[in-house]
N, C-alpha and C positions, 0 to 999 in steps of 0.2 A: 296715915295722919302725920305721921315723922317726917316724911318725903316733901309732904304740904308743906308744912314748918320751914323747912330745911330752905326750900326753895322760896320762901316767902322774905326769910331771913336774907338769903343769899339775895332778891331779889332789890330787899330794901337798900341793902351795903351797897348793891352796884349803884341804884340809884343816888344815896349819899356820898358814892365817888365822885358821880360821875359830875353831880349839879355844882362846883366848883370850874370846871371847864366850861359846863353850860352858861354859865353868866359870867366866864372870863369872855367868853364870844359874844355874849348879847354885848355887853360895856364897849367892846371893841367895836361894835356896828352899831351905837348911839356917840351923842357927845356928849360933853363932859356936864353940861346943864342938865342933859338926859337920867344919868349916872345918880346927880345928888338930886332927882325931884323927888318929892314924896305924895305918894308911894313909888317907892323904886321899880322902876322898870323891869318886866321878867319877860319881856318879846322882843325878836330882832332890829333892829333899825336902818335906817337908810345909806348910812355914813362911812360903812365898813373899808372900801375900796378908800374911801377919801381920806378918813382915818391911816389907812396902810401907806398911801403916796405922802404923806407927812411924816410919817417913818422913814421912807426913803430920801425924802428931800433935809433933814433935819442931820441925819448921819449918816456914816458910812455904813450900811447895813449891809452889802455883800462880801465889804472887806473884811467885816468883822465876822461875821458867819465863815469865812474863807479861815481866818486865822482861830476861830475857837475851835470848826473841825481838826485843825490838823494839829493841836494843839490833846483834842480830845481822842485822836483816832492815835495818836501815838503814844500817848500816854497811857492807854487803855491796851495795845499792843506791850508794850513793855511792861505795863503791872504784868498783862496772863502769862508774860517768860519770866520776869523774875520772880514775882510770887507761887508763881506753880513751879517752880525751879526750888525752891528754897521749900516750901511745904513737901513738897516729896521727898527731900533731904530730910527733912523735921521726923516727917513722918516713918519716915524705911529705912535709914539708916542710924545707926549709934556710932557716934563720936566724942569723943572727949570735950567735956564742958557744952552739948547739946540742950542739957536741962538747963542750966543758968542762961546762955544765949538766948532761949527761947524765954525764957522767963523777963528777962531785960528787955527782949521784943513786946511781949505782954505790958510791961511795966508803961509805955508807949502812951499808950490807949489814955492814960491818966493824965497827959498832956495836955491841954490845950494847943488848940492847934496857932492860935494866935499868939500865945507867948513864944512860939519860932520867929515869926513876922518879923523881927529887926536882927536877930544871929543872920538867917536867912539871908535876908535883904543884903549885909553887908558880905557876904561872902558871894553871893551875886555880881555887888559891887568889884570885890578881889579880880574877879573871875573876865570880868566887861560883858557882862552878862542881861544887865539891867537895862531897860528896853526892848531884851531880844525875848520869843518865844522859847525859846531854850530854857530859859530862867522859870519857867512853867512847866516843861515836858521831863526836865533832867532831875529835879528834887521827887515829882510824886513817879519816879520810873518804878516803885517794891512800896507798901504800905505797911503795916502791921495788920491790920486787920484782912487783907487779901491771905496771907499767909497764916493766920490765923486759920482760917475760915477753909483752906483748900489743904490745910494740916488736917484735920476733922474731918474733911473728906475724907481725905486720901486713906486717913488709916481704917477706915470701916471698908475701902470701898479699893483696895487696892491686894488682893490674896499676896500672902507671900509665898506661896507654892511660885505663883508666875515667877517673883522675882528671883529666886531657886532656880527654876529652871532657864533664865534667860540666863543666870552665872552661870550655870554647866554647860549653855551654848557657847559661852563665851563673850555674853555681851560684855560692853563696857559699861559705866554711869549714865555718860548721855545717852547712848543708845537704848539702855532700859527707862531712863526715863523717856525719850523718844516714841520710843516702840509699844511700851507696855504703859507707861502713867501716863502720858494727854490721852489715848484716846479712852479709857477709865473714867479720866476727869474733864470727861467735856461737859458734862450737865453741870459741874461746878465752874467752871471755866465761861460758859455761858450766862451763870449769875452774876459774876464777878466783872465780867467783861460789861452786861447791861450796868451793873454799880458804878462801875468805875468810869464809862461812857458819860453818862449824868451827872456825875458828880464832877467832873472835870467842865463839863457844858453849864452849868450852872455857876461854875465858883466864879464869886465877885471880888473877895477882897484881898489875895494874892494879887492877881493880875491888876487891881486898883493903884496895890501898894509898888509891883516891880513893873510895870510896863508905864513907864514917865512920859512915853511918846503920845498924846491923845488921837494922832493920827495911825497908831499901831496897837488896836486895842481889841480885848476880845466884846464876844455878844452882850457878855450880861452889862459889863462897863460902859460899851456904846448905846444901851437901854437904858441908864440911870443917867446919860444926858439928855433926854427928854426932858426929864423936869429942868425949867427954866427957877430963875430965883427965886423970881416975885410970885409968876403965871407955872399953876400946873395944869396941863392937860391931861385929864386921866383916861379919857380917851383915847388918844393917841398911845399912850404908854402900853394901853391896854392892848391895844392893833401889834402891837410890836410885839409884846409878852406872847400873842397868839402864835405869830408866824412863826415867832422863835421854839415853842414847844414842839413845832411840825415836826425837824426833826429827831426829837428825841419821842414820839409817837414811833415814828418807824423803827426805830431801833430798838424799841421795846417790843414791838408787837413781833420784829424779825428774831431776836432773841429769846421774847419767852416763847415762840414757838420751839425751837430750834433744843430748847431747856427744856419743853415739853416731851418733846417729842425724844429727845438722848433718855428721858428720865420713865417713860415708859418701855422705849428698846429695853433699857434694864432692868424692869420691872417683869418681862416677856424673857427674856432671858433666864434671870433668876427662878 
């Protein structure tokens, strides 16, 4: 009877996940008179391709998808080096003023992220930074909360007999962390990598405020010029919103496998 439950449970959550996509797709395949009739439409419509070619004619949409990848693929490479670089310091090593450091990092978190927006902005400025994709990839390269989160790992999840014995081999730092903490911490590395993928692919209002050039813009910016002044098309926005989640579908589905799968080896191991 528990098993019934369980899965009844589980089965309803999937489905109130999942009906949020279902009708980001149905709106994207009607138009936008479709959208506001009442009763709201809950089936496909005819307009989907037509919808999508208005996306394409309206903006740069490969350009933009071209610059938020490599905006998100290097951003997300450089958090899992420097936040798993600093979390296994956190976490394995003691050093003078670790607690306070670490603490200051914490303190982070109580920021808003938007009162940076204009310190930010203008050391961008300093830098000639402002319009370039750099001014994106080089501030979020180490987060607090990445290093948070791969600290907490690492010290449950990282014996220090290994790191004993890698010092009597003779390793060095990087080498022990090379050698013996990523491949420990790839279950966490794979969470953090999916976080940090998304959340870079999604952010609008960094890239709003430092990327001045409309012709050098990421995905989510070149989607909030769909709406027109006067006329919105929600349709169209919608067609756009779709194509754009594609991919960060694959990258979650390749990730949390990948997270599944490190996080049972370890499970089989243990």
């Amino acid at each position: 009877m528990n098993r019934v439950l369980t899965s009844l449970a589980l089965a309803i959550g999937a489905l109130i996940t999942i009906f949020p996509y279902y009708q980001l797709a149905v709106m994207a395949s009607n138009t936008t008179a479709d959208i506001y009739s009442s009763p709201p439409t809950f089936w496909f419509g005819g307009h989907l391709f037509e919808n999508i070619g208005e996306v394409f004619a309206k903006v740069d949409f490969f350009g933009s998808v071209l610059n938020t990848l490599i905006v998100a693929v290097a951003t997300t490479l450089l958090v899992l080096f420097f936040d798993s670089l600093a979390a296994f310091t956190f976490a394995k090593y003691d050093f003078p003023g670790s607690n306070v450091l670490f603490g200051l990092l914490l303190a982070t978190f109580v920021v808003p992220t938007q009162l940076a927006a204009i310190p930010q902005f203008n050391l961008m400025a300093a830098l000639g930074w402002v319009g370039d994709l750099k001014a994106l990839i080089i501030p979020a390269a180490a987060n607090a909360f990445g290093i948070f989160w791969m600290r907490q790992y690492a010290r449950g999840a990282i014996p220090d007999e290994l790191l004993e014995a890698a010092r009597a081999d003779g390793a060095g730092f990087f080498r022990t962390y090379w050698s013996i903490g990523l491949p420990v911490l790839r279950p966490a590395l794979a969470f953090l990598g999916i976080f940090t993928f998304i959340n870079a692919w999604n952010d609008y209002l960094w890239p709003l405020v430092v990327l001045i050039d409309s012709n050098n813009v990421t995905l989510q910016v070149a989607l909030s010029q769909l709406n027109g002044l006067y006329l919105k098309n929600y349709a169209v926005v919608m067609a756009g919103t779709l194509v754009a989640i594609v991919p960060l579908v694959i990258v979650f589905l390749f990730g949390a496998r990948h997270f599944i799968r490190n996080i049972a080896a370890g499970a089989l191991k243990g």
